[in-house]
C-alpha positions as protocol buffer text, in pm:
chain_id: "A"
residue {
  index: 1
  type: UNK
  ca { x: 6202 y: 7224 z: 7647 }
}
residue {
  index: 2
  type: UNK
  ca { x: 6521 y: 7024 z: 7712 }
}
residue {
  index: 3
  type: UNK
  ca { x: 6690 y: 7350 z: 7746 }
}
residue {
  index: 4
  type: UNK
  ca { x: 6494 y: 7467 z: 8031 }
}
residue {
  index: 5
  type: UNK
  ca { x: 6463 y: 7176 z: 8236 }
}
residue {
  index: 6
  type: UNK
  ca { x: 6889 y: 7126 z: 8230 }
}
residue {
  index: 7
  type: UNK
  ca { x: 6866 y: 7482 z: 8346 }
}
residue {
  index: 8
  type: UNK
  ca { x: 6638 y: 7391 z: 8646 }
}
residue {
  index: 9
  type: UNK
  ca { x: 6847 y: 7090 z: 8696 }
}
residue {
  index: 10
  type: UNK
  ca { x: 7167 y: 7283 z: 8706 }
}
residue {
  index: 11
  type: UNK
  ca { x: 6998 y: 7530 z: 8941 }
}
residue {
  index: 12
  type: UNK
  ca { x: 6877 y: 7286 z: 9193 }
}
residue {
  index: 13
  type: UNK
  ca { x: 7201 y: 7136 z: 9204 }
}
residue {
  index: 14
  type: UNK
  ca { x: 7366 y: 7482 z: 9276 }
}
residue {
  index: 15
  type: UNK
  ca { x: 7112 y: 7578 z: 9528 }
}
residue {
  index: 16
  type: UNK
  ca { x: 7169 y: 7224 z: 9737 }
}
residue {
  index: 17
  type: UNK
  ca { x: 7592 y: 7272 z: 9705 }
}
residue {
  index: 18
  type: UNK
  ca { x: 7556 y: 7593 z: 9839 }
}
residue {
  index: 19
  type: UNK
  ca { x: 7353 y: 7457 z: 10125 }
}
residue {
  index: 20
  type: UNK
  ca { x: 7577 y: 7204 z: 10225 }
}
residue {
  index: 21
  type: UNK
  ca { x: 7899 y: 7430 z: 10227 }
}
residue {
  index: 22
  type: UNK
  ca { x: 8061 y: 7438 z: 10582 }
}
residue {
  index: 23
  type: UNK
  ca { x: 8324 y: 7728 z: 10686 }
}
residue {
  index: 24
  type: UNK
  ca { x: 8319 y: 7821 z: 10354 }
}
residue {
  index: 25
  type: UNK
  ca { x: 7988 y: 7998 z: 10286 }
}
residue {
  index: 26
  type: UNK
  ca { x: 8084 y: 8213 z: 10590 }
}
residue {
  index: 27
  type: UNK
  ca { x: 8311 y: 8513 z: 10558 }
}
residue {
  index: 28
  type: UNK
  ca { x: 8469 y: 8646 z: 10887 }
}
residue {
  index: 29
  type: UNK
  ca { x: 8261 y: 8900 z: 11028 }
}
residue {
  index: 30
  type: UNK
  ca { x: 8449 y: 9214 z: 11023 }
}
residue {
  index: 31
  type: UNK
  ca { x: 8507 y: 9175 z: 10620 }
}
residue {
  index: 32
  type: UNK
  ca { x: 8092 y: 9137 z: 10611 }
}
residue {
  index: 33
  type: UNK
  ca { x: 8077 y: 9439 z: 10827 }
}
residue {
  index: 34
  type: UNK
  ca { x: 8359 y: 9598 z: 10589 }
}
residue {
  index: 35
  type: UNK
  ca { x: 8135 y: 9467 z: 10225 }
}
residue {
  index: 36
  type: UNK
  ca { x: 7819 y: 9648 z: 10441 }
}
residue {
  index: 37
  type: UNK
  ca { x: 8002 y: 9954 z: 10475 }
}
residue {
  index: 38
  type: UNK
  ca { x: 8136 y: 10031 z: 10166 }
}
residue {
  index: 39
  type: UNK
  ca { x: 7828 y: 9957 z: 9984 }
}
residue {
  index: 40
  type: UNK
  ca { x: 7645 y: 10219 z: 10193 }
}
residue {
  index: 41
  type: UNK
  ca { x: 7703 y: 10577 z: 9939 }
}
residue {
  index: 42
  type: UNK
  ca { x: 7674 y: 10734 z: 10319 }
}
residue {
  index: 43
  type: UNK
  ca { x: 7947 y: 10560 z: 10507 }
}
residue {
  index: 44
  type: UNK
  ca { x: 8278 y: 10732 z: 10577 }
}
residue {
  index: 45
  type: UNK
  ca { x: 8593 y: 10670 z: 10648 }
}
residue {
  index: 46
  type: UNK
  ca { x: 8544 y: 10679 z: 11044 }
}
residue {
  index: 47
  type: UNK
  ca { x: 8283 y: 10411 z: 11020 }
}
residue {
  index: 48
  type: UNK
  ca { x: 8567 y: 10185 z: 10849 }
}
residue {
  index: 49
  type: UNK
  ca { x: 8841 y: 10261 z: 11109 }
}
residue {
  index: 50
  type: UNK
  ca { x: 8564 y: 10212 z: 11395 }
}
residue {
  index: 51
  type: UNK
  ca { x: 8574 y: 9844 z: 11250 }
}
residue {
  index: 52
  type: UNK
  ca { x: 8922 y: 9789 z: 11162 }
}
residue {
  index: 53
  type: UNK
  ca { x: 9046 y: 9933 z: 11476 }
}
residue {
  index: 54
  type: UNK
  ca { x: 8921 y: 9624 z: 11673 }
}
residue {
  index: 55
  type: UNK
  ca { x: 9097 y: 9352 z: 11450 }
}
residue {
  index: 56
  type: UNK
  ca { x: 9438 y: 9438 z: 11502 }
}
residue {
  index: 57
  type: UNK
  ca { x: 9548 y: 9178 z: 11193 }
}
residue {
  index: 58
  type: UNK
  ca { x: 9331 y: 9328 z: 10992 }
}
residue {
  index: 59
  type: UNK
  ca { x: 9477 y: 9672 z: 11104 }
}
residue {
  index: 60
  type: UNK
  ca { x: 9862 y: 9521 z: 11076 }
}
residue {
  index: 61
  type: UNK
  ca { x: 9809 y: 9390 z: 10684 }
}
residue {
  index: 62
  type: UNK
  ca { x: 9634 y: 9719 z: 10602 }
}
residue {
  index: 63
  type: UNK
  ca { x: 9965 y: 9908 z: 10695 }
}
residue {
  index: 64
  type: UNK
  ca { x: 10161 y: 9636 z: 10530 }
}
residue {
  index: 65
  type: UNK
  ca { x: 10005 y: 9656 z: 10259 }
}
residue {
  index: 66
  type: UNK
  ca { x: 9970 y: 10077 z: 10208 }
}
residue {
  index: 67
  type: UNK
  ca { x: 10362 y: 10063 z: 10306 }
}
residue {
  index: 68
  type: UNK
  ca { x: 10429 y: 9822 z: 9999 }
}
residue {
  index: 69
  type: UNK
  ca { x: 10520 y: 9856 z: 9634 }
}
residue {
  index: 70
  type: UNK
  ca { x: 10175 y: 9762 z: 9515 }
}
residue {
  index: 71
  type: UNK
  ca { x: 9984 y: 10125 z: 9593 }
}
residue {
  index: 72
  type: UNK
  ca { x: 10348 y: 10293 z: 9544 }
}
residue {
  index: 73
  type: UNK
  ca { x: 10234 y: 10508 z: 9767 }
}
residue {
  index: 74
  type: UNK
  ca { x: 10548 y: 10792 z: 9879 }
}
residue {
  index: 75
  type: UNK
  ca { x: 10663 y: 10781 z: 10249 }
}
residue {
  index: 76
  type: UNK
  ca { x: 10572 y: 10512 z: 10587 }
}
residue {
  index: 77
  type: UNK
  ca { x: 10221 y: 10547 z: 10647 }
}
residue {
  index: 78
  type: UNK
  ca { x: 10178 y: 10496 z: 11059 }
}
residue {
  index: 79
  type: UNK
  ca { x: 9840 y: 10532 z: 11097 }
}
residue {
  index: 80
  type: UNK
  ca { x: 9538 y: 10309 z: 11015 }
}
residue {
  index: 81
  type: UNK
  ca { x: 9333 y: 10643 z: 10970 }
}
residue {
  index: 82
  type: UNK
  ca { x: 9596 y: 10820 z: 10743 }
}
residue {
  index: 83
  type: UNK
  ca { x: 9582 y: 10405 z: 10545 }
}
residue {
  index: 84
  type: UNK
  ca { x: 9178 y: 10446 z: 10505 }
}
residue {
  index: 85
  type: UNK
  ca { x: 9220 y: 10800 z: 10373 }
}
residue {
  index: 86
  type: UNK
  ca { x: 9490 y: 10736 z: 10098 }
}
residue {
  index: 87
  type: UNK
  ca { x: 9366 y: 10374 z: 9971 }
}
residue {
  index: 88
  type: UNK
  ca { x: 9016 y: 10493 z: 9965 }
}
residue {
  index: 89
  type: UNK
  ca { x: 8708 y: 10260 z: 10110 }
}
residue {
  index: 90
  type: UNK
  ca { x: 8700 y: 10050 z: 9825 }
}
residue {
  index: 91
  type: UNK
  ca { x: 9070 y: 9949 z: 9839 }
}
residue {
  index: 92
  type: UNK
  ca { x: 9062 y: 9858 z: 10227 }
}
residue {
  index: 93
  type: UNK
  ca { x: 8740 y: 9631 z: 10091 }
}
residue {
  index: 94
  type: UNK
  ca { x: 8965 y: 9454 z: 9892 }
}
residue {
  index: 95
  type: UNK
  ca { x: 9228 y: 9402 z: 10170 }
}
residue {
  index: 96
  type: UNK
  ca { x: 8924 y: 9258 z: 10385 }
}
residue {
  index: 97
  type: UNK
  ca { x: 8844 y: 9052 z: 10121 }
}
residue {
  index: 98
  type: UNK
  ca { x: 9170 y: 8938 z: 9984 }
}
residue {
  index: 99
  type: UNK
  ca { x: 9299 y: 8828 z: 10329 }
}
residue {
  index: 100
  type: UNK
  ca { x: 9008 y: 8619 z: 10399 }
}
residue {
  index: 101
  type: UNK
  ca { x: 9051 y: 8431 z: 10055 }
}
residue {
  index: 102
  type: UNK
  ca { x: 9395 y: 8388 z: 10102 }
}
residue {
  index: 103
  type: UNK
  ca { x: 9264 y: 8148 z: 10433 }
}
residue {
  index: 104
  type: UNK
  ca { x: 8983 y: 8004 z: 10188 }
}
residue {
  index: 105
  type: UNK
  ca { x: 9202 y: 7888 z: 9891 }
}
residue {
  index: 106
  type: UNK
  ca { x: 9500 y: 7787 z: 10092 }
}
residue {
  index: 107
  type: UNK
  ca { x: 9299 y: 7594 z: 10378 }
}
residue {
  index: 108
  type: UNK
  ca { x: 9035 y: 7295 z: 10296 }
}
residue {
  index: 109
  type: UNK
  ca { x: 9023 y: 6945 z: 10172 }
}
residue {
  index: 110
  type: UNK
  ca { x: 9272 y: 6779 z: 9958 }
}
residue {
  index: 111
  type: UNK
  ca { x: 9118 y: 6683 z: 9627 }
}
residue {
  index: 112
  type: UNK
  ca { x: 9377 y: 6487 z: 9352 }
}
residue {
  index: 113
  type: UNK
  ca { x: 9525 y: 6760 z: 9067 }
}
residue {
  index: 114
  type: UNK
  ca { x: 9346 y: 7083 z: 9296 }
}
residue {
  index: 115
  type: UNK
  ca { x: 9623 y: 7280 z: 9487 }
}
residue {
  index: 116
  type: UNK
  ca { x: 9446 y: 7578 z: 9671 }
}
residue {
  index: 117
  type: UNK
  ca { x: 9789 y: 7756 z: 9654 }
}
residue {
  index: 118
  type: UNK
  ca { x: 9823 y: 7731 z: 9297 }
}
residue {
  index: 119
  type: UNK
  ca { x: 9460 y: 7817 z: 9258 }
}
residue {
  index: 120
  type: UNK
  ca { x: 9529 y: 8129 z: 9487 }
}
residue {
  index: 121
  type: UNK
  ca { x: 9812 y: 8202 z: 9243 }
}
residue {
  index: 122
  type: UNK
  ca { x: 9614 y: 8157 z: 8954 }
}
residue {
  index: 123
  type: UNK
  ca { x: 9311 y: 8394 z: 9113 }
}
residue {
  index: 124
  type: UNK
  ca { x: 9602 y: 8692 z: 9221 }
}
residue {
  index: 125
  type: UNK
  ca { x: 9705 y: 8685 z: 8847 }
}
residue {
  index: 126
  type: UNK
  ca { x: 9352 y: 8748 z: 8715 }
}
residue {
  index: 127
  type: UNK
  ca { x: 9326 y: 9042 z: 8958 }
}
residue {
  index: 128
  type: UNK
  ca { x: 9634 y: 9159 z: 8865 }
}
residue {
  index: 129
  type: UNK
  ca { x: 9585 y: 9143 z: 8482 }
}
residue {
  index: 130
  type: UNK
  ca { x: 9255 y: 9265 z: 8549 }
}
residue {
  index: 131
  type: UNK
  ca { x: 9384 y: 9571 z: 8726 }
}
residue {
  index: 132
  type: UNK
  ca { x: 9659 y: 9642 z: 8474 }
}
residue {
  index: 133
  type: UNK
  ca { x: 9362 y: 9628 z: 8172 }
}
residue {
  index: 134
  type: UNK
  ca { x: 9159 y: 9836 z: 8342 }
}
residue {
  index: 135
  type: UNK
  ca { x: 9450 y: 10092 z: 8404 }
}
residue {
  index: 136
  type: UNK
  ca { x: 9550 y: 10052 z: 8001 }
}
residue {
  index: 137
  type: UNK
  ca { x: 9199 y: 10191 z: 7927 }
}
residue {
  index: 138
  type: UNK
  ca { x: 9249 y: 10497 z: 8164 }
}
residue {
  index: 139
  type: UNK
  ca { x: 8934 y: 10430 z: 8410 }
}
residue {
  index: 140
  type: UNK
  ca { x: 8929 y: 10502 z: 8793 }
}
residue {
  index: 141
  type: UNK
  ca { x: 8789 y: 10136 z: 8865 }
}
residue {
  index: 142
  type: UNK
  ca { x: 9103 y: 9923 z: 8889 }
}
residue {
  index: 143
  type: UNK
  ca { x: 8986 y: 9822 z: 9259 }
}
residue {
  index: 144
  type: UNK
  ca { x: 8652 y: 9739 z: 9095 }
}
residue {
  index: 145
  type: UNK
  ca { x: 8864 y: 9517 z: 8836 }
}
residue {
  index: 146
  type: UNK
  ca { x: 9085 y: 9347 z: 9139 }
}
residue {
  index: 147
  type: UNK
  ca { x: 8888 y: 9219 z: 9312 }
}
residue {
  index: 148
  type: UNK
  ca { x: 8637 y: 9078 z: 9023 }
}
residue {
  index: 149
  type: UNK
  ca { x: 8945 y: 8882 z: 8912 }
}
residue {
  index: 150
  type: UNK
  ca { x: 9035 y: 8748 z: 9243 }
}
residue {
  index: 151
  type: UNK
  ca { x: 8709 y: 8600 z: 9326 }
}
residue {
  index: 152
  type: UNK
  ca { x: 8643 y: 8499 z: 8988 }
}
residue {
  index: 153
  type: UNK
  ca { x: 8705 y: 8138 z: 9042 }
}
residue {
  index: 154
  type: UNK
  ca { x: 8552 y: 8154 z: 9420 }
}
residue {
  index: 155
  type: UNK
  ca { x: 8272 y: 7840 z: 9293 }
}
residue {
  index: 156
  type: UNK
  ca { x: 8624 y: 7610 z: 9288 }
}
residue {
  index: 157
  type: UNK
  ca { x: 8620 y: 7621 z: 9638 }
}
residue {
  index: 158
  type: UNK
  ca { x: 8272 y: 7504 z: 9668 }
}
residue {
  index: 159
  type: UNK
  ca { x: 8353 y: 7182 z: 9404 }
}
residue {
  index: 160
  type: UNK
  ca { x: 8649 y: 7121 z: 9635 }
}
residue {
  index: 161
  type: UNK
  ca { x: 8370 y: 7087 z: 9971 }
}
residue {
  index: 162
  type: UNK
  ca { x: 8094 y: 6966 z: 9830 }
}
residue {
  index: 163
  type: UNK
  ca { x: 8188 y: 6778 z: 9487 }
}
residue {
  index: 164
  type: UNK
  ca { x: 8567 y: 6631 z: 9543 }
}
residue {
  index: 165
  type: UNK
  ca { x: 8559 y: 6316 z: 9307 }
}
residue {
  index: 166
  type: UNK
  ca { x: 8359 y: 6493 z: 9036 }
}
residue {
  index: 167
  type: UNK
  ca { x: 8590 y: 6820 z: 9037 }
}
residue {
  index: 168
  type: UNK
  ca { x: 8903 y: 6591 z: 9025 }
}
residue {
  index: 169
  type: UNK
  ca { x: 8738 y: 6362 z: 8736 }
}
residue {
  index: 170
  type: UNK
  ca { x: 8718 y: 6746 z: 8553 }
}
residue {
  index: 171
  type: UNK
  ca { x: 9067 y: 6808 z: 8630 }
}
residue {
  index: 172
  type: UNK
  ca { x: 9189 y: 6502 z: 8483 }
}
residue {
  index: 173
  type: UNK
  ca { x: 8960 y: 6458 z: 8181 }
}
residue {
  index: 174
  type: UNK
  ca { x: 9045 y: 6856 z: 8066 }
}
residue {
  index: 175
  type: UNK
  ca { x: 9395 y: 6784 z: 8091 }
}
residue {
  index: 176
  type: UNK
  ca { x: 9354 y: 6503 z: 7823 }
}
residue {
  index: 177
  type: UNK
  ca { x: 9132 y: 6633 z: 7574 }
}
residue {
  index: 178
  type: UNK
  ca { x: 9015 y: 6963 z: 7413 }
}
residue {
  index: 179
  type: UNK
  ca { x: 8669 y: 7024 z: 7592 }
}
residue {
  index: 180
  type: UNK
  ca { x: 8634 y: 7312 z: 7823 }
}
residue {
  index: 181
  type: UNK
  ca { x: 8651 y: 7303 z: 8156 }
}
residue {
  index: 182
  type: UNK
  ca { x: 8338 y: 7518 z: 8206 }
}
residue {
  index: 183
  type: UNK
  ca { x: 8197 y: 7194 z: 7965 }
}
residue {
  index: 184
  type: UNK
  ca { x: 8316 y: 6951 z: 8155 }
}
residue {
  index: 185
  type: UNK
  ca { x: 8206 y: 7055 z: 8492 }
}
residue {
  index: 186
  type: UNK
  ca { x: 7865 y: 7158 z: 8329 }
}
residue {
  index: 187
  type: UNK
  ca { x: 7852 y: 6730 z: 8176 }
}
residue {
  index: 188
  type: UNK
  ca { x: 7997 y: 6593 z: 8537 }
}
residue {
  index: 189
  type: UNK
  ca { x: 7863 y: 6798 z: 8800 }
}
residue {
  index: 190
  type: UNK
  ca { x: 7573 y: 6942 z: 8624 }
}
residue {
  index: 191
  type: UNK
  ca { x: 7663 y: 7292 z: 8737 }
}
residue {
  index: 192
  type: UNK
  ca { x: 8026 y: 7480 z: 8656 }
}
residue {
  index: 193
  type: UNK
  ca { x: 8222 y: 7678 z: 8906 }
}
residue {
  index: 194
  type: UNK
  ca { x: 8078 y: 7999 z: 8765 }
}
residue {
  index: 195
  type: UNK
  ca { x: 7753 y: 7950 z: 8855 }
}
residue {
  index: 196
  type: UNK
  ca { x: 7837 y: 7805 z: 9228 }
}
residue {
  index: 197
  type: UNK
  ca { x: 8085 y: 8091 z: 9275 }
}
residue {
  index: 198
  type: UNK
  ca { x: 7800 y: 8367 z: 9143 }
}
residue {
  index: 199
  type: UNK
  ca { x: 7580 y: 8209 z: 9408 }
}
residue {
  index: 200
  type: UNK
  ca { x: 7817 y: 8222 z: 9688 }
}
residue {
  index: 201
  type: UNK
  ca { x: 7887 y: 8579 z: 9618 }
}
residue {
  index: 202
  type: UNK
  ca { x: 7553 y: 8643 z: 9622 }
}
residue {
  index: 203
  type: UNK
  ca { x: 7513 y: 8496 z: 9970 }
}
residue {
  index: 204
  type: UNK
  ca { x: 7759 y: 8708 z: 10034 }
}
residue {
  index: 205
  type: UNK
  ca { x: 7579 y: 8991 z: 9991 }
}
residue {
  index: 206
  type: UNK
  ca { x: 7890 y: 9078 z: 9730 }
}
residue {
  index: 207
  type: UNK
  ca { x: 7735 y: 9368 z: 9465 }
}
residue {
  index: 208
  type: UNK
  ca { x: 7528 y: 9245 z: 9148 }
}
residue {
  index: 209
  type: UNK
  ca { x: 7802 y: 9326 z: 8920 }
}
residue {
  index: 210
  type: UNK
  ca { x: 8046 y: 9135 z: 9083 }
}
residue {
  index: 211
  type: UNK
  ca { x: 7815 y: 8797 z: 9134 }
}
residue {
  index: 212
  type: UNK
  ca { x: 7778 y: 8894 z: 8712 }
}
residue {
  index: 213
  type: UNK
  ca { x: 8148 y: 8890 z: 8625 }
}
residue {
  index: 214
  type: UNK
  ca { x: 8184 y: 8556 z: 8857 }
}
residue {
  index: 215
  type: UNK
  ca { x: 7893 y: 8383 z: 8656 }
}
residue {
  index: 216
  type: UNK
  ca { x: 7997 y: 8445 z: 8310 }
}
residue {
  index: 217
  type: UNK
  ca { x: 8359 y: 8478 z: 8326 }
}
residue {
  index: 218
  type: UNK
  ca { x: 8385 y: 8227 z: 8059 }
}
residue {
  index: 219
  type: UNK
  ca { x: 8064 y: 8325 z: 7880 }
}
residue {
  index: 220
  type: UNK
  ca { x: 8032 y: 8721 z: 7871 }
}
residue {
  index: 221
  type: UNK
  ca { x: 7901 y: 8699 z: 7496 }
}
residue {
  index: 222
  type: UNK
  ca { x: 7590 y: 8538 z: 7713 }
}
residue {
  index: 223
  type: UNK
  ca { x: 7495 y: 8931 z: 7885 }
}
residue {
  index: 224
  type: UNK
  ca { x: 7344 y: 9187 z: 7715 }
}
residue {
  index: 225
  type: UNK
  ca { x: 7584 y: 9468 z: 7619 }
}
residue {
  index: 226
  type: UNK
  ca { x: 7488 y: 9715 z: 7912 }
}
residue {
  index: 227
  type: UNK
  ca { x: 7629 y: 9427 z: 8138 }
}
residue {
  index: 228
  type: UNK
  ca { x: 7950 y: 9255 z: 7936 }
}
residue {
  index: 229
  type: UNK
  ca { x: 8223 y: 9510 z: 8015 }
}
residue {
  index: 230
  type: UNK
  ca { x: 8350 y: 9387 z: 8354 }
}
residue {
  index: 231
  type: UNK
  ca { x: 8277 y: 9006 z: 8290 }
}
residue {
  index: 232
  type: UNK
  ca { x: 8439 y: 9017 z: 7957 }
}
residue {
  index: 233
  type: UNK
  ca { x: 8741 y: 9195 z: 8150 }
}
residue {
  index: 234
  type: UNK
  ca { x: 8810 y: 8928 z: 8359 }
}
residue {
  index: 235
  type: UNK
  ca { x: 8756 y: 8672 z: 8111 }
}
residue {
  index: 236
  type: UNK
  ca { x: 9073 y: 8842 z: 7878 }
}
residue {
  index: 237
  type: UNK
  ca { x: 9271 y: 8834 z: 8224 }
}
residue {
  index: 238
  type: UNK
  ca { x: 9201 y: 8493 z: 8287 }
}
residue {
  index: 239
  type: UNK
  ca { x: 9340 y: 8381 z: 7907 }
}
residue {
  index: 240
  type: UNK
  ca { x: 9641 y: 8601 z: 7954 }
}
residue {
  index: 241
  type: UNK
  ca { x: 9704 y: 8406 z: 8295 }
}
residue {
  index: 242
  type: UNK
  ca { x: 9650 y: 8081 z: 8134 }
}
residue {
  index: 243
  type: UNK
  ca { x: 9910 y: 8205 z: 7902 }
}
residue {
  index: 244
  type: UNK
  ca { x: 10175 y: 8322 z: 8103 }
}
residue {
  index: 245
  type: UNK
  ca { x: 10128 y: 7950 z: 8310 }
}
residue {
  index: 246
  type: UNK
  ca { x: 10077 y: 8148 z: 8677 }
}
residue {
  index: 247
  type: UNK
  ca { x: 9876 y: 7905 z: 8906 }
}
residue {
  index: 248
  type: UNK
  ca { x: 9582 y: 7664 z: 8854 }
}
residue {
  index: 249
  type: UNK
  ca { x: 9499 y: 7775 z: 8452 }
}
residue {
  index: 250
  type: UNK
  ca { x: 9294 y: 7462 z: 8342 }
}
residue {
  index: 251
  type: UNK
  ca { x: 8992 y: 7645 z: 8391 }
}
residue {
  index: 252
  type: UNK
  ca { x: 9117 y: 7877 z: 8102 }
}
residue {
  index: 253
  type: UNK
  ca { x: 9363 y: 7663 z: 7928 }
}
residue {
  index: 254
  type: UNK
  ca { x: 9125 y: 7660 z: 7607 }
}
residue {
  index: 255
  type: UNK
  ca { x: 9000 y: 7976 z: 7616 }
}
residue {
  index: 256
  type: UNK
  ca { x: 9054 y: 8301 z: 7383 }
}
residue {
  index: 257
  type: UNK
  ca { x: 8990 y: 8610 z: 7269 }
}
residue {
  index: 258
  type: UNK
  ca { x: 8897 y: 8832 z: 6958 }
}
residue {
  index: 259
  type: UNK
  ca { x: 8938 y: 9103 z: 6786 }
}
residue {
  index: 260
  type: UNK
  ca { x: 8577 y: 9206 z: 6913 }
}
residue {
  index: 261
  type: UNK
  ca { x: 8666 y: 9151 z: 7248 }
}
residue {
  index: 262
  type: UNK
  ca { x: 8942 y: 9392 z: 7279 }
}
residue {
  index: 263
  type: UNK
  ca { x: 8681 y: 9632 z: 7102 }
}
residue {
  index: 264
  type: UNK
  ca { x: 8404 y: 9578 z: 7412 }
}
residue {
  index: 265
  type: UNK
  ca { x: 8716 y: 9620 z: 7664 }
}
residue {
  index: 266
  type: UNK
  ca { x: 8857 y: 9905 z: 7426 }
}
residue {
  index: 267
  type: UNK
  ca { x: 9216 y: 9734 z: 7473 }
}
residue {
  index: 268
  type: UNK
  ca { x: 9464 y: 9662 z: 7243 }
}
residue {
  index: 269
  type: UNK
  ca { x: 9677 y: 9370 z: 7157 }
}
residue {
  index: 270
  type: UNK
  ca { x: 9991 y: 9568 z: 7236 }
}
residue {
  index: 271
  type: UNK
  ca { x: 9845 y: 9676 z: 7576 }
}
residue {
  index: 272
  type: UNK
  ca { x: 9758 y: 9302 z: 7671 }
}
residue {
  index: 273
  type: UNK
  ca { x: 10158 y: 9171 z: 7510 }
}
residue {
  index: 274
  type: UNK
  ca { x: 10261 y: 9489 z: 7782 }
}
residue {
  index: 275
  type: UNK
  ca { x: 10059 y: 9339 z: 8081 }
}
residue {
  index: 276
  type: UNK
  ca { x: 10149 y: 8934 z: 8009 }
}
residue {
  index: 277
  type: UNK
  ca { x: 10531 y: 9108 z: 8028 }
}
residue {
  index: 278
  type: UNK
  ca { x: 10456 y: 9248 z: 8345 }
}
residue {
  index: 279
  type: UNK
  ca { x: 10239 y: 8951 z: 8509 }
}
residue {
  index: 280
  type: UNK
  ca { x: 10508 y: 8713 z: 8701 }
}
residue {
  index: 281
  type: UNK
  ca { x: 10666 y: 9024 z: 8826 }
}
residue {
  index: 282
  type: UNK
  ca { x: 10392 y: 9205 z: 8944 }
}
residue {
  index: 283
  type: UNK
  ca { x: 10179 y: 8854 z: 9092 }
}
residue {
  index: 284
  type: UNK
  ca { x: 10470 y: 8775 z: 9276 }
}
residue {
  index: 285
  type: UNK
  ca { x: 10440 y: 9141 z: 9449 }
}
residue {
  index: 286
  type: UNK
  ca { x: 10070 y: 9103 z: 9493 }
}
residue {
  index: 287
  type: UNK
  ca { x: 10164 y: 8754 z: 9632 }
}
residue {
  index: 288
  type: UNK
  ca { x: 10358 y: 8867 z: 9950 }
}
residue {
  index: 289
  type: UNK
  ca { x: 10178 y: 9156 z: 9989 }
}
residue {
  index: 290
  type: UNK
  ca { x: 9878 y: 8949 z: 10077 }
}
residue {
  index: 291
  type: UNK
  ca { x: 10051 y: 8636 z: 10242 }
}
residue {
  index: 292
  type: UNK
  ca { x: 9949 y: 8546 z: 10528 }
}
């Protein structure tokens, strides 16, 4: 009984923060046109330059960003049509996306121990490790695995609005001890960052897997098989950027993973050693690419 009525407690609590949330529970309107879009299995590539083509920022960082190391992609690519056609719709998603978090994490309130830059850092290194796993196992969905990691830790922002005291009492408290930060938010704020992130996502109309891998990030043994792969993904990527100390890691600092975990991601230790090699290197990339 006590069980269920700290679960009902924790949900209230995550259904009022999300109410109160300002700017932040609103994405810009071309990336919520650009989510619609690529969710639709009969959209094309025309409807996503019809968009783009009328935010020329959008249009400039989608060239900057199809020109630069990270796609690797041979030759100057001119167009914004020729951009669409190589990166695919779910890539220029993840532009959309990516460039309105970089204004999320990096703008906002200034709460004691939380650095929005060092959180963005700390988010861009998930994706990245995320990416590179997913790319160690051989499957097509390292955009899929991007951006999963970089909105991982989206229910941070909403601590930062709606909870600053209680989110800096975590922050100091897990830096002293051994408890989890997951824990600790769950004993102080009476919901963690998973579950307010999940439930911004899903106000975001963001796909169900996605609002998944945000909500159990930290707790992907929770799922039932059919749904672990993706959330337990991103939870080896967030260890292995706690490890390599890129950005904000507290949230991961006493995390780990097993030898069943690399089994359910079908990863092994030698890949991950590979990919915390190649993580400053490659963030730092991903970094500029994305700057504002």
């Amino acid at each position: 009984m006590l069980g269920i009525q700290t679960k009902t407690n924790s949900d209230r609590i995550v259904e009022s923060a999300i109410a109160k949330v300002g700017e932040i529970a609103t994405l810009p309107e071309v990336t919520v046109k650009i989510i619609e879009i690529v969710e639709n299995p009969r959209s094309t590539a025309r409807d996503l330059h019809d968009v783009i083509k009328n935010d020329p920022a959008l249009a400039s960082r989608l060239l900057k960003v199809v020109n630069s190391a990270f796609y690797g992609l041979p030759g100057q690519i001119a167009s914004v049509d020729r951009a669409i056609v190589l990166l695919g719709l779910s890539a220029v998603k993840n532009i959309a996306i990516a460039a309105s978090m970089t204004h999320l994490f990096n703008s906002g309130a200034t709460v004691e121990g939380f650095n929005g830059v060092e959180v963005w850092k700390h988010s861009v290194a998930v994706a990245v490790a995320s990416r590179l796993i997913t790319s160690a196992q051989g499957k097509p969905s390292v955009e899929e695995s991007f951006l999963a990691g970089l909105i991982h830790d989206l229910g941070l922002l909403v601590q930062r609005q709606v909870f600053p005291k209680e989110i800096a009492e975590v922050i100091a408290k897990q830096k002293i001890g051994s408890a989890r930060f997951h824990d600790l938010e769950q004993e102080i704020i009476g919901a963690d960052h998973q579950a307010l992130g999940s439930a911004l996502a899903a106000k975001w109309r963001f796909p169900t897997n996605l609002c998944t891998a945000i909500g159990y990030h930290h707790k992907p043994m929770d799922l039932a098989d059919v749904n672990r792969e993706l959330p337990m993904l991103v939870h080896v990527a967030d260890v292995l950027a706690a490890k390599a100390d890129l950005g904000f890691s507290v949230t991961a600092m006493h995390d780990d993973y097993d030898d069943e975990t690399l089994d359910i991601i079908q990863t092994s230790q030698s890949d991950l050693d590979e990919i915390i090699d190649q993580l400053p290197e490659q963030v730092a990339l991903t970094e500029s690419v994305f700057a504002d």
